[in-house]
TIMI-718792 format. One record per residue: x, y, z of N, C-alpha, C, O in turn. Coordinates in steps of 0.05 Angstrom, whole numbers, padded with zeros to 5 digits, always signed. Layout:
REM residues N
XYZXYZXYZXYZ/...
***
This chain:
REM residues 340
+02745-00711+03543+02740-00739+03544+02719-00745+03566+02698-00756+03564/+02730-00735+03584+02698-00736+03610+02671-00729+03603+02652-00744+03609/+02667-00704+03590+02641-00696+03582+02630-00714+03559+02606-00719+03558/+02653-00725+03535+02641-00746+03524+02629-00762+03536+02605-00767+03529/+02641-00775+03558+02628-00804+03569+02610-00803+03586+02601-00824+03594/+02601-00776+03596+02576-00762+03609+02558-00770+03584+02541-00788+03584/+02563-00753+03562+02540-00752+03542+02532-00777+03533+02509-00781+03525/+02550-00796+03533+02545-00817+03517+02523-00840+03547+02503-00854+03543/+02538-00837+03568+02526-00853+03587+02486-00836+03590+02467-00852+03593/+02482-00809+03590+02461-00805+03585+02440-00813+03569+02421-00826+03577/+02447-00803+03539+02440-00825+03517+02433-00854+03517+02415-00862+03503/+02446-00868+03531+02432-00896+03531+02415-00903+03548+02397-00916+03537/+02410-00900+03571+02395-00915+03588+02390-00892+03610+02408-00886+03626/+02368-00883+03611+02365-00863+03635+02361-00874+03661+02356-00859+03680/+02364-00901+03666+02367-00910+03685+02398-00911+03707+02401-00914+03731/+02418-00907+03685+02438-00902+03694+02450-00883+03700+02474-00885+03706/+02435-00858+03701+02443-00833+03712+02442-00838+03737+02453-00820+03749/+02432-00856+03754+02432-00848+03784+02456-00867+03798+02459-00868+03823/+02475-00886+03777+02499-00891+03779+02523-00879+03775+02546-00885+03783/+02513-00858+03762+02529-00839+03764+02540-00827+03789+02563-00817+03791/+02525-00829+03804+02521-00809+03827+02530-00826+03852+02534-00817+03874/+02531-00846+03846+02531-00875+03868+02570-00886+03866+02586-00884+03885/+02575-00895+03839+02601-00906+03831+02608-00875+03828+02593-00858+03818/+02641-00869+03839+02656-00847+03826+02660-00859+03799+02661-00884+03796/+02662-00837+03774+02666-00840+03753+02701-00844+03743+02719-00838+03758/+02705-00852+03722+02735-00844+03716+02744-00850+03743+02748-00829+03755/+02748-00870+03755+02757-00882+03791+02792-00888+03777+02813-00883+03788/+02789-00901+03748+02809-00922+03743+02838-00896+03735+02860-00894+03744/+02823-00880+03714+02842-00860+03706+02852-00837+03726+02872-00823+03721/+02838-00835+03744+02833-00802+03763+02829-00807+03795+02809-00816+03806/+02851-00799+03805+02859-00803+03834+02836-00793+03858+02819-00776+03853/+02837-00802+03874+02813-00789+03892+02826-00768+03911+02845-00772+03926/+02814-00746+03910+02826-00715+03917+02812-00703+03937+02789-00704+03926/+02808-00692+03960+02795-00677+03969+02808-00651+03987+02824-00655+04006/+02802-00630+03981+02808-00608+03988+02793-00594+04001+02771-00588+03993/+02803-00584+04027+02789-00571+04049+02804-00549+04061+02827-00552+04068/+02790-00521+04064+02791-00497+04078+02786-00495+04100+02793-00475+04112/+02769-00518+04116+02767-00524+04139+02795-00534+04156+02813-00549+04150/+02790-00520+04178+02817-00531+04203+02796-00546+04227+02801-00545+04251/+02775-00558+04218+02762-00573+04232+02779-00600+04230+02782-00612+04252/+02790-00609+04209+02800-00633+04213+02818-00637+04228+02817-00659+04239/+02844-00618+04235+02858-00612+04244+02857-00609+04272+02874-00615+04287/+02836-00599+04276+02832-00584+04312+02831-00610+04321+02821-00632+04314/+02848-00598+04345+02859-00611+04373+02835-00613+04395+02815-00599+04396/+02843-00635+04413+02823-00642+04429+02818-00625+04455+02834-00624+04474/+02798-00614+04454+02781-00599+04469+02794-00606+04492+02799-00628+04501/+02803-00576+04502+02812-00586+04530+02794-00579+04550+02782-00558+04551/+02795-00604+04570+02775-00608+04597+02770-00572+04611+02785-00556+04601/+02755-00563+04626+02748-00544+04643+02742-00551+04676+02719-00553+04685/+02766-00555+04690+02757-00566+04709+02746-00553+04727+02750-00561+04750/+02728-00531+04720+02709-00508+04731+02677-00533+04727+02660-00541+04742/+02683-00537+04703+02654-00552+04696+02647-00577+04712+02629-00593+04707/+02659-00578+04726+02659-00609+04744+02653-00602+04768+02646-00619+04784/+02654-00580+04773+02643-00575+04799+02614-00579+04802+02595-00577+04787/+02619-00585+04832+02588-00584+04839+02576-00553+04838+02587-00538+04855/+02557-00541+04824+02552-00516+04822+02536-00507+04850+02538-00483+04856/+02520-00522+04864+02502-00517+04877+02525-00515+04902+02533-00494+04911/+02531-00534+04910+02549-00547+04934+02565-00518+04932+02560-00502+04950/+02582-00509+04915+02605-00484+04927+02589-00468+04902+02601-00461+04881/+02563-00462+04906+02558-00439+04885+02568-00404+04898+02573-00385+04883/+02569-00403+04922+02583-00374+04924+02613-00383+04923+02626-00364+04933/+02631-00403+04916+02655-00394+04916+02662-00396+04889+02680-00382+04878/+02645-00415+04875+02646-00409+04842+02642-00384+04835+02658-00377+04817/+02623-00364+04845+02612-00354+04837+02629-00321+04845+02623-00299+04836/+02650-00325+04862+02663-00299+04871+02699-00312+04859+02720-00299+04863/+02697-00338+04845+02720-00337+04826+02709-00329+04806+02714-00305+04801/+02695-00338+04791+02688-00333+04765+02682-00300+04760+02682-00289+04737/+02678-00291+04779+02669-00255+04780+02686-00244+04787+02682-00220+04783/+02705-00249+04796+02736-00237+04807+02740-00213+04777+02736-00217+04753/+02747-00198+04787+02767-00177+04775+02783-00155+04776+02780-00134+04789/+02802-00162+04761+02820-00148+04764+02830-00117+04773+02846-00105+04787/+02806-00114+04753+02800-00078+04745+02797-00066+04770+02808-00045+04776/+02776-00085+04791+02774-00069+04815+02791-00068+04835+02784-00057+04856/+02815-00077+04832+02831-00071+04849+02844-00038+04842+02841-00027+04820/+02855-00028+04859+02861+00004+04859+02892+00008+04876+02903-00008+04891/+02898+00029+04868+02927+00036+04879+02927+00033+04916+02947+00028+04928/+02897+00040+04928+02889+00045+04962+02881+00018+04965+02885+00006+04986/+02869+00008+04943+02862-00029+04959+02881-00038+04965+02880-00053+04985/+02906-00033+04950+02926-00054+04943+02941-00047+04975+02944-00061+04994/+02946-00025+04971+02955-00009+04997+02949-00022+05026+02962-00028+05046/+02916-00023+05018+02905-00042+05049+02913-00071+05050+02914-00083+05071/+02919-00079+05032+02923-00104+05026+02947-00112+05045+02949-00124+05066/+02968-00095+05023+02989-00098+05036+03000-00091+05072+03016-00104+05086/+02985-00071+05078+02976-00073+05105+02975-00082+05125+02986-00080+05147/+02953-00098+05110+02940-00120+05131+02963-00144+05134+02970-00152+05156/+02970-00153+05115+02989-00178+05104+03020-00178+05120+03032-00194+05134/+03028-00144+05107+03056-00136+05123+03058-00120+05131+03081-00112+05133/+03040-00107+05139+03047-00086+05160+03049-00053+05144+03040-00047+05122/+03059-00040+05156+03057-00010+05138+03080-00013+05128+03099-00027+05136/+03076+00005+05107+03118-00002+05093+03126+00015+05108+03111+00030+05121/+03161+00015+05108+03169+00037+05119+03186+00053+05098+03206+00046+05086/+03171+00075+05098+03181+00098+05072+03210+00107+05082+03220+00107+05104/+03219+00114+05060+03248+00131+05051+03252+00146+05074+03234+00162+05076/+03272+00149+05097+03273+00165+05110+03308+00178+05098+03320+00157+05092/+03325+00198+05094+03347+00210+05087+03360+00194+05118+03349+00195+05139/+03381+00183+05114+03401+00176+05136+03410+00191+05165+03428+00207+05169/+03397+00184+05176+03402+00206+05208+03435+00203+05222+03442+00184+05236/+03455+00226+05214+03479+00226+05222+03478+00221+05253+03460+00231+05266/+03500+00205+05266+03498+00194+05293+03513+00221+05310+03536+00230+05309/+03491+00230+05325+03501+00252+05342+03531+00252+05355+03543+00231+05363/+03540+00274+05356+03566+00267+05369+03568+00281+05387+03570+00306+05387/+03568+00259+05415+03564+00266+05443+03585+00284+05448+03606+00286+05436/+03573+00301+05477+03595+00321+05480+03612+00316+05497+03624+00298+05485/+03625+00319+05522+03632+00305+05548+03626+00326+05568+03630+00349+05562/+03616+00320+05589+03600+00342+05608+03619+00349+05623+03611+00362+05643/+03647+00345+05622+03663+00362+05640+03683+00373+05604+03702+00360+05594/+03673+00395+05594+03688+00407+05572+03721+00415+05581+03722+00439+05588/+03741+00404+05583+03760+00416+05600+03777+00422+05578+03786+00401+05569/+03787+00448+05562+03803+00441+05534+03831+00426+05537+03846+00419+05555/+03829+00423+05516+03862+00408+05504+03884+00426+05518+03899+00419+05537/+03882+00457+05499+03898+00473+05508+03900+00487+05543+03879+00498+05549/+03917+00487+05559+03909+00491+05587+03913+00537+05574+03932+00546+05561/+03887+00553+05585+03893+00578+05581+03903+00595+05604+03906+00620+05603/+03909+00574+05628+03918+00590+05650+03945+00585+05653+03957+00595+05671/+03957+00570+05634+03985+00567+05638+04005+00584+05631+04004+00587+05606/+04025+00598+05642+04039+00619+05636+04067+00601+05620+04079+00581+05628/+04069+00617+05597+04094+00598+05591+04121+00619+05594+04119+00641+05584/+04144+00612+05607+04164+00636+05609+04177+00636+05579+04179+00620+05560/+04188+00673+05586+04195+00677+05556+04224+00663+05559+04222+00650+05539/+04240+00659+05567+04264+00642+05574+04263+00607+05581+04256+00599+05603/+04266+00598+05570+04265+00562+05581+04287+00556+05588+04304+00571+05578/+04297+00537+05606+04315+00526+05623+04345+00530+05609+04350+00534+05585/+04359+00527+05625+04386+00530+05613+04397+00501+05603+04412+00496+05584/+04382+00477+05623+04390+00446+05610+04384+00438+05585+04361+00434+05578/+04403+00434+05568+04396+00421+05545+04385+00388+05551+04374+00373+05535/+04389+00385+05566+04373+00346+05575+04347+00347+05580+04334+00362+05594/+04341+00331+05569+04310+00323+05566+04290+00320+05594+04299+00306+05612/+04273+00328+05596+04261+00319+05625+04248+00283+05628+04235+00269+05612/+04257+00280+05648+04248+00256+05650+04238+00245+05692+04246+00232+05712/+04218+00258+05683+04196+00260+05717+04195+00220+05724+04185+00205+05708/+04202+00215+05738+04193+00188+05744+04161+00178+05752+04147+00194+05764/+04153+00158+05747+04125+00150+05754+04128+00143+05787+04144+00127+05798/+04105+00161+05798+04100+00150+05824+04070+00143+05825+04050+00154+05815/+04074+00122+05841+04055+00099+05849+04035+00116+05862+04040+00130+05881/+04003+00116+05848+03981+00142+05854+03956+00120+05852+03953+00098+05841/+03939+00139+05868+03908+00121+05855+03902+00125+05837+03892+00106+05825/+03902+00151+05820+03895+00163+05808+03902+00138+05780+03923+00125+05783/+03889+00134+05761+03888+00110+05742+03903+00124+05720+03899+00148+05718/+03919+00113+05705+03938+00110+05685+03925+00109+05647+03907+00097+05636/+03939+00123+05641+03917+00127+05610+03913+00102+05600+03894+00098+05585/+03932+00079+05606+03932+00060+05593+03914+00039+05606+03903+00022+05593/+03911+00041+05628+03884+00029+05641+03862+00035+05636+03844+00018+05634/+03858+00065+05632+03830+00071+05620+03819+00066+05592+03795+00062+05585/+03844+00068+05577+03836+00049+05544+03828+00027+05549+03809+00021+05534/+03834+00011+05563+03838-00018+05560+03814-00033+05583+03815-00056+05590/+03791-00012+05595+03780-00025+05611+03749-00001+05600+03730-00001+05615/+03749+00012+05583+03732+00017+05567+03731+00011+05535+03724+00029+05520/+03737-00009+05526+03743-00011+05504+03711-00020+05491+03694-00026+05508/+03704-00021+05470+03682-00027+05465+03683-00060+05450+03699-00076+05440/+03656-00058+05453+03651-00094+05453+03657-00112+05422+03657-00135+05416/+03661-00091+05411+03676-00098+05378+03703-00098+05390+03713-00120+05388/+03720-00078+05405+03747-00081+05406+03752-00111+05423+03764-00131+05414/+03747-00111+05436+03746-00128+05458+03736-00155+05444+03746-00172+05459/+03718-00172+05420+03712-00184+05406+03735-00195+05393+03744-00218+05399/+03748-00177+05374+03768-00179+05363+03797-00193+05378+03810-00213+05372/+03798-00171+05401+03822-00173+05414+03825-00203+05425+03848-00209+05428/+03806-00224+05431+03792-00240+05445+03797-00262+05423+03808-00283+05431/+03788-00260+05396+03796-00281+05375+03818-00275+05366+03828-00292+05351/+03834-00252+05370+03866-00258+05363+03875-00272+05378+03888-00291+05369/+03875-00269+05412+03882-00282+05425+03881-00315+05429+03900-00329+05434/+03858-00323+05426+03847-00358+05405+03864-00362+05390+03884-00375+05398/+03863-00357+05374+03881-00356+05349+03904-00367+05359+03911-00391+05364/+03916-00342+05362+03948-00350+05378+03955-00374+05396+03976-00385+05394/+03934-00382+05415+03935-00397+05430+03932-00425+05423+03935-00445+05436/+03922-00420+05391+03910-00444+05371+03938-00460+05361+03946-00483+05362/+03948-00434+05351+03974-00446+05344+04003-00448+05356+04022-00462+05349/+03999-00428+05378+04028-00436+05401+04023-00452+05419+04039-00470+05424/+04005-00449+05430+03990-00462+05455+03991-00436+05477+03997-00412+05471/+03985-00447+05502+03986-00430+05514+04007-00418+05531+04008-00395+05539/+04026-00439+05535+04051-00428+05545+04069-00426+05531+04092-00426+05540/+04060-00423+05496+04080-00410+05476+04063-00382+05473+04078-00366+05463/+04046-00376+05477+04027-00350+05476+04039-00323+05489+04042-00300+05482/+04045-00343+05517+04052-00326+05541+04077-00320+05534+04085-00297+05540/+04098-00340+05516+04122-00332+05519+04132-00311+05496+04154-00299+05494/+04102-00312+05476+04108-00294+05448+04109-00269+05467+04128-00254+05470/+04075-00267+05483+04081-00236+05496+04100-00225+05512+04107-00202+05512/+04109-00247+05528+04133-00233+05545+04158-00222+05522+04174-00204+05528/+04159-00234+05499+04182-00224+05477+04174-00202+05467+04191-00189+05456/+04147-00193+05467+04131-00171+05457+04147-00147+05473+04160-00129+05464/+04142-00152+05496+04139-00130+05515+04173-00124+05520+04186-00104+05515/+04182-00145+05531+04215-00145+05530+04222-00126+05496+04225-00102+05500/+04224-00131+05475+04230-00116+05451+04220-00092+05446+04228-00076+05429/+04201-00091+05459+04179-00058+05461+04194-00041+05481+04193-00017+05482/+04210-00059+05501+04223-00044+05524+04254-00038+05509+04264-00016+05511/+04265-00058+05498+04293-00043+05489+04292-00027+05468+04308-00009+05465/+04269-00033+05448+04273-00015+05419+04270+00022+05435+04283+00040+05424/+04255+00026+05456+04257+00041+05478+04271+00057+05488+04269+00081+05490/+04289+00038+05497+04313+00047+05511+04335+00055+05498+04351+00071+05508/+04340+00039+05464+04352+00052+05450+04350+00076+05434+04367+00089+05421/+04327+00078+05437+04312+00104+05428+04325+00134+05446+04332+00157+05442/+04324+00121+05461+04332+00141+05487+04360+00140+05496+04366+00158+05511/+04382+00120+05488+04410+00130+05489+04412+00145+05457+04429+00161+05450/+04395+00138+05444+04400+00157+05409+04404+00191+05423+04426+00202+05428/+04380+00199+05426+04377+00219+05434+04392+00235+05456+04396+00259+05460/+04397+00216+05469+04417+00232+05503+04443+00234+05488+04455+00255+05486/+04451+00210+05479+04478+00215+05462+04490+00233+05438+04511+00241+05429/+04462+00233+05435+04460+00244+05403+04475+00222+05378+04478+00230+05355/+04482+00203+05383+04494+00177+05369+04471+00163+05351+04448+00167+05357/+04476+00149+05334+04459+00139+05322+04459+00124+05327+04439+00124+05341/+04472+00094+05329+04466+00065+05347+04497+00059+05360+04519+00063+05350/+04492+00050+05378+04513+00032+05392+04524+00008+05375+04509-00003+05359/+04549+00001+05378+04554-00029+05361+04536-00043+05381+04520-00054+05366/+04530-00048+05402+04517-00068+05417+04491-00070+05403+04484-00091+05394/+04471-00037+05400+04439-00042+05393+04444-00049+05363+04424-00055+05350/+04468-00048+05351+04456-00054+05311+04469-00092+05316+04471-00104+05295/+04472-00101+05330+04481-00119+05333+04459-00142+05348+04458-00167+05344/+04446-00128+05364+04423-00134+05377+04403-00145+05352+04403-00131+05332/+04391-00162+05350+04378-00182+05335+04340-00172+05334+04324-00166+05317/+04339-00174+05370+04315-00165+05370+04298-00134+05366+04274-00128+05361/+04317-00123+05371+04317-00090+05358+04322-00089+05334+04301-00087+05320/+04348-00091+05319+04352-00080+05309+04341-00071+05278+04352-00053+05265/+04319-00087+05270+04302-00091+05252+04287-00060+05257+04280-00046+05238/+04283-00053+05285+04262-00027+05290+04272-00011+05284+04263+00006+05268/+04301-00012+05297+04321+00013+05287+04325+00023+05270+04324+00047+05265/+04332-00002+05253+04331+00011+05212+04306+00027+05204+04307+00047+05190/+04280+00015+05218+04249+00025+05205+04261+00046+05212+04272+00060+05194/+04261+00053+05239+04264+00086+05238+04281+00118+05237+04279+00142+05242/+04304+00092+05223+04325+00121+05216+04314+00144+05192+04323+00167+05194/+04295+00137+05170+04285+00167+05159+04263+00180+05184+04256+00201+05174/+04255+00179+05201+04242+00183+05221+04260+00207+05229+04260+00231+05223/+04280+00190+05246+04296+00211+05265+04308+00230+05247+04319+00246+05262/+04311+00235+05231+04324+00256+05216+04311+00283+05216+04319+00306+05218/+04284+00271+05214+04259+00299+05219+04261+00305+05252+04251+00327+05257/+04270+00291+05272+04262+00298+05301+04287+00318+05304+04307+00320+05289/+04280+00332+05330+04298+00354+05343+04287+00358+05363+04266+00350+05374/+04308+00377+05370+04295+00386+05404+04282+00380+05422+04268+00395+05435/+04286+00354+05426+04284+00331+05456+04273+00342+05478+04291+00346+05494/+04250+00349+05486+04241+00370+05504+04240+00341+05536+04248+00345+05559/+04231+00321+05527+04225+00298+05548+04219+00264+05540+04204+00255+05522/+04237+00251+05560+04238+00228+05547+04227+00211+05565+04234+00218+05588/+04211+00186+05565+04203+00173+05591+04190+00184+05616+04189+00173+05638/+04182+00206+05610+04175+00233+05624+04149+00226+05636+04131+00225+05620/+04142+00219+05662+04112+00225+05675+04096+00242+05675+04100+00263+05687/+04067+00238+05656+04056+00266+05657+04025+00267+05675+04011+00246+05675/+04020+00281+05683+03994+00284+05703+03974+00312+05700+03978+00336+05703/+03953+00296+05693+03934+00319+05689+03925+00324+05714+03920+00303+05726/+03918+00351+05729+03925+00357+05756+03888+00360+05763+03880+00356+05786/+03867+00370+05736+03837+00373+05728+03825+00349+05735+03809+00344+05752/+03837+00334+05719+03818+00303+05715+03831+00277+05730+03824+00254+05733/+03854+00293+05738+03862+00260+05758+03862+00243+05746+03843+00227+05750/+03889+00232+05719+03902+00213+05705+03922+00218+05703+03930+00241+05704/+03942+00189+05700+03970+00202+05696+03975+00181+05672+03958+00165+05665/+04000+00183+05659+04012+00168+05642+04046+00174+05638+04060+00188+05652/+04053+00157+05614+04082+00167+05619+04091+00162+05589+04088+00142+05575/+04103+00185+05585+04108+00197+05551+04126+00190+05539+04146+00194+05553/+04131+00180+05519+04151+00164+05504+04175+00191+05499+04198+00190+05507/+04163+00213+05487+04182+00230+05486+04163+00256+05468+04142+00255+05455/+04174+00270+05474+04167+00302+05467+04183+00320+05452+04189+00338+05468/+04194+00323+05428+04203+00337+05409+04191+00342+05391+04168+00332+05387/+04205+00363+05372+04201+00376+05346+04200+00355+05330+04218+00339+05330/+04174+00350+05311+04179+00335+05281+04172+00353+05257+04149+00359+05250/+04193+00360+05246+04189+00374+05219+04184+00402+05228+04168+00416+05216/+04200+00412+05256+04190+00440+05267+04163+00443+05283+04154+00464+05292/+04155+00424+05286+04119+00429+05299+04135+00414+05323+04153+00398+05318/+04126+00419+05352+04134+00406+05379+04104+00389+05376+04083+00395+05364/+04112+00368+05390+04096+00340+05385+04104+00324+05413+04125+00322+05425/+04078+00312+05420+04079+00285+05430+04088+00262+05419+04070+00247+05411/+04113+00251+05415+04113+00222+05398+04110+00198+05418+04121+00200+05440/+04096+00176+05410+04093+00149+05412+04100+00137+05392+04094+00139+05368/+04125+00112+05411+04136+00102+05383+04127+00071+05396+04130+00063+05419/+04113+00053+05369+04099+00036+05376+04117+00011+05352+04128+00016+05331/+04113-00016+05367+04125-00032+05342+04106-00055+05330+04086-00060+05344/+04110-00066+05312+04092-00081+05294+04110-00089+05283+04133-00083+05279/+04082-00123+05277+04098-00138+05258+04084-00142+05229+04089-00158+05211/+04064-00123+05231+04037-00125+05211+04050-00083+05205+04063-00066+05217/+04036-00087+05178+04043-00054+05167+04022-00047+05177+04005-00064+05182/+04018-00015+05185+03995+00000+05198+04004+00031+05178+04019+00050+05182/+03991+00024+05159+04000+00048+05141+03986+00074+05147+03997+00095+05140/+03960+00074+05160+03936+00089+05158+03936+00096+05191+03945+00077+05204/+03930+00118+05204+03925+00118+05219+03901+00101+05242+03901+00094+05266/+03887+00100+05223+03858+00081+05235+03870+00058+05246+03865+00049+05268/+03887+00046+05229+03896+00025+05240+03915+00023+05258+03935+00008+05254/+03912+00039+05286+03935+00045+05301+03912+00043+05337+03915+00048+05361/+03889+00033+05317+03867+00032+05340+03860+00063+05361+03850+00085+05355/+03872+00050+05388+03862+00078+05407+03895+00088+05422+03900+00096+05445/+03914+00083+05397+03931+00099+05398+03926+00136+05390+03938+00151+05405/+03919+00141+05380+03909+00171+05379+03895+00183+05400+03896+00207+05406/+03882+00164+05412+03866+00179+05442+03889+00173+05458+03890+00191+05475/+03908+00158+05462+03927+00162+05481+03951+00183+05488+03961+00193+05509/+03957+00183+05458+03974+00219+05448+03953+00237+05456+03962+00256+05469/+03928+00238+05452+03913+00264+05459+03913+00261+05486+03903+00282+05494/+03917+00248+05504+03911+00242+05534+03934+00253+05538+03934+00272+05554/+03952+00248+05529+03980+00256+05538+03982+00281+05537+03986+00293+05557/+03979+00294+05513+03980+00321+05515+03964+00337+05525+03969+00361+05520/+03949+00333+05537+03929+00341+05545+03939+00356+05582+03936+00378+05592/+03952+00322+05592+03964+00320+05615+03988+00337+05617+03992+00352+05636/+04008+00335+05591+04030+00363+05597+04018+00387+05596+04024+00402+05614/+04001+00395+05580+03988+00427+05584+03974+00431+05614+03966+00452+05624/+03973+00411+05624+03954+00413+05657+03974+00407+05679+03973+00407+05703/+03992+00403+05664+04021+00394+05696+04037+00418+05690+04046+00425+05669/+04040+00433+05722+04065+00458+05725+04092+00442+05725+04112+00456+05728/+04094+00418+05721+04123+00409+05721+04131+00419+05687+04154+00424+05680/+04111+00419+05672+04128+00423+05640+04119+00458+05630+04096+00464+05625/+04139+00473+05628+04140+00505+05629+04128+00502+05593+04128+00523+05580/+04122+00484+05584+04107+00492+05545+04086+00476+05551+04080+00465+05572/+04074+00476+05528+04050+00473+05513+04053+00452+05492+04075+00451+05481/+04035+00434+05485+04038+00412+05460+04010+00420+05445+03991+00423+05460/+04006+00423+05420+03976+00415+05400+03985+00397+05384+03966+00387+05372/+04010+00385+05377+04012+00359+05357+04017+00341+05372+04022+00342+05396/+04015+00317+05352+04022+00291+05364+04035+00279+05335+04033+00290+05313/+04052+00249+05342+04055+00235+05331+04062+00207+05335+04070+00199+05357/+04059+00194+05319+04053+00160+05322+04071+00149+05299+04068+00156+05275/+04088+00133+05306+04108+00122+05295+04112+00087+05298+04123+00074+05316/+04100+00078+05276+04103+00051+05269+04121+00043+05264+04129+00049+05242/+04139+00025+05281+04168+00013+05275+04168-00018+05265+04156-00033+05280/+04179-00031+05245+04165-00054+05238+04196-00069+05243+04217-00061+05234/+04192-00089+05256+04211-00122+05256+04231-00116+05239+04251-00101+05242/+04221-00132+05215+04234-00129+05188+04258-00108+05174+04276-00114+05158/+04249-00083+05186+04273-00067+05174+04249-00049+05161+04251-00025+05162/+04234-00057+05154+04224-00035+05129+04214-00007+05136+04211-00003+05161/+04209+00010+05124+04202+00035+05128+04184+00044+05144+04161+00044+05137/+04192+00055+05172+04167+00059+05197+04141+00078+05182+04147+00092+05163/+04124+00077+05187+04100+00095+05183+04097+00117+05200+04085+00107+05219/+04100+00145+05207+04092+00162+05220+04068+00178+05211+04066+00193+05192/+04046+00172+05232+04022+00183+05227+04022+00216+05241+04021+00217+05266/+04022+00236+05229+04030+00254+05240+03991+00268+05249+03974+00263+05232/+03981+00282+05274+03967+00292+05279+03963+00316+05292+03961+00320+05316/+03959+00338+05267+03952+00367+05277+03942+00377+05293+03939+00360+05310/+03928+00409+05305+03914+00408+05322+03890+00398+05326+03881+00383+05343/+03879+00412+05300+03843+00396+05297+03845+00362+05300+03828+00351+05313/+03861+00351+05291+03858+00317+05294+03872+00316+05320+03881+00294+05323/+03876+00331+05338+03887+00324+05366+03856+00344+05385+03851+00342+05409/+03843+00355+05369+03818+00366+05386+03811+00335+05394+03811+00322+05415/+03802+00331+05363+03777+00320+05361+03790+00287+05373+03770+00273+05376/+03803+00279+05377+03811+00250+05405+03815+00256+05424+03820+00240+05441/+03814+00286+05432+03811+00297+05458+03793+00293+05468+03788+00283+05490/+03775+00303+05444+03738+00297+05454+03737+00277+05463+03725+00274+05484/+03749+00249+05448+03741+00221+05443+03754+00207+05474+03748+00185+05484/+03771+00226+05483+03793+00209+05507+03769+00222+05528+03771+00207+05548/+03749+00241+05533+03749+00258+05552+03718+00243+05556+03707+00243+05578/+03704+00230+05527+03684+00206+05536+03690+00185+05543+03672+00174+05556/+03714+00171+05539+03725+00147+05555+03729+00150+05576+03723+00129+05587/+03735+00163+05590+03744+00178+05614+03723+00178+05635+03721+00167+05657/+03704+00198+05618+03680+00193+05634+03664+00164+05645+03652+00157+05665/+03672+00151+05622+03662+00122+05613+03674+00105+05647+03662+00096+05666/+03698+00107+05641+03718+00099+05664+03702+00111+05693+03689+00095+05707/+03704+00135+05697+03688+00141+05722+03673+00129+05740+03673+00119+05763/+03654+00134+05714+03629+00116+05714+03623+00096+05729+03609+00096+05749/+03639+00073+05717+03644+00047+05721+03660+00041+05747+03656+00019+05756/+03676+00058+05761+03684+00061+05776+03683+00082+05798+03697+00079+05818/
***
């Protein structure tokens, strides 16, 4: 039908071919269509370059060392200087440097080797018990407690806050005087156990403030024997200290230093018994150096007695773990000197 009306519009009037070209044809029957492969219509507006706005002349060397910048030339040694200059040198991988372990310049051993021990020991079955006399010579328990280090002493300092936070201060004073009073009878009953050989008095299971320790430590005493000294003064005769020993028997067959300590907190671990272990090593240290005691000690032990009743903790310590707080008592020591 189109090509008809081409042919026929030619045919008449050659004037009207150039209306052809002017009016779309077939407008009435045939939609107006246009189809494009172009994404010119489409494209989005040119976005600004705010390089191009610069004044080129005015910062032409700093245009001119951005626009030339690259990447490429930087190198593994530039970067290096870079960093350098900026922070300093790195500090490379060094393997962890173990903290020397000081020696003590007066080596004096644990074990005393000049001590003769007789092949016969005393005919008394009773325990020795040397009384403390009043010496210059400083006390083991003064020397812990006046070299202590600045973490112990930190600590010890905000427990004490603490306490004072919530008793006040003349409920503080009165907790510790109950401290020390119950540290003194759980003590003393410790020590009619053994002289008697009895297990408690109706008075000490009756006793309120003990008797919670007592219970902790009846699987304890079952392992002890042979009571060598109880409350016993000991003095190292080398180093000029003295102290005074809770008691000195067999645990489980090994002769031992015991310290029996009370708590109201569990101390299941040794660590947590602080610079109780350097004090057993001090101690024994002092019976192998005093002619008042005819044996020898290499163990120790530490016995946590708790309030409550519940099961004491005995931290038991061999010879090598009684060397090595030997070492540790014999730099405090020095420490102490020192200072004094």
């Amino acid at each position: 039908l189109v090509r008809m009306k081409f042919l026929q519009l030619l045919s008449r009037k050659p004037g009207k071919l150039g209306m052809l070209f002017q009016i779309p044809f077939c407008q009435n029957q045939f939609p107006y269509l246009c189809l494009a492969t172009s994404t010119c219509l489409y494209s989005k507006k040119k976005k600004v370059n705010g390089y191009e706005q610069v004044d080129q002349e005015k910062y032409k060397n700093l245009v001119y060392s951005v626009t030339s910048y690259k990447t490429s030339a930087q190198t593994p040694e530039t970067i290096l200087e870079e960093d350098n200059l900026l922070y300093g040198p790195p500090d490379k991988h060094r393997p962890p440097v173990k903290a020397e372990t000081k020696t003590p310049k007066n080596c004096v051993p644990l074990i005393n080797p000049d001590k003769r021990i007789p092949l016969l020991s005393s005919e008394s079955n009773l325990p020795m018990k040397i009384s403390l006399q009043k010496t210059k010579m400083p006390s083991v328990t003064r020397i812990l407690q006046q070299t202590m280090s600045p973490r112990q002493v930190f600590y010890l300092e905000r427990w004490k806050q603490k306490m004072i936070q919530e008793l006040g201060k003349d409920g503080f004073e009165e907790y510790t005087k109950n401290l020390f009073l119950q540290g003194e009878l759980f003590h003393a009953a410790l020590e009619s156990i053994f002289l008697s050989e009895e297990v408690t008095t109706k008075e000490q299971r009756e006793d309120v403030a003990i008797s919670g320790y007592l219970s902790s430590v009846q699987h304890v005493l079952k392992d002890v024997s042979e009571v060598k000294a109880l409350e016993s003064a000991v003095q190292h005769e080398t180093l000029q200290y003295l102290g005074l020993v809770d008691c000195v028997a067999k645990y489980r067959g090994q002769l031992c230093v015991i310290d029996w300590k009370t708590s109201e907190k569990p101390k299941p671990f040794l660590k947590n018994t602080f610079d109780n272990p350097l004090q057993v090593a001090a101690y024994i240290g002092a019976i192998n150096h005093d002619a008042n005691y005819d044996f020898q000690v290499s163990c120790g032990l530490i016995v946590v007695a708790y309030k409550n009743g519940s099961p004491a903790h005995p931290h038991f310590m061999d010879p090598d773990l009684c060397s090595q707080y030997w070492n540790k008592w014999l730099l405090r020591l020095e420490e102490y000197m020192d200072k004094n």
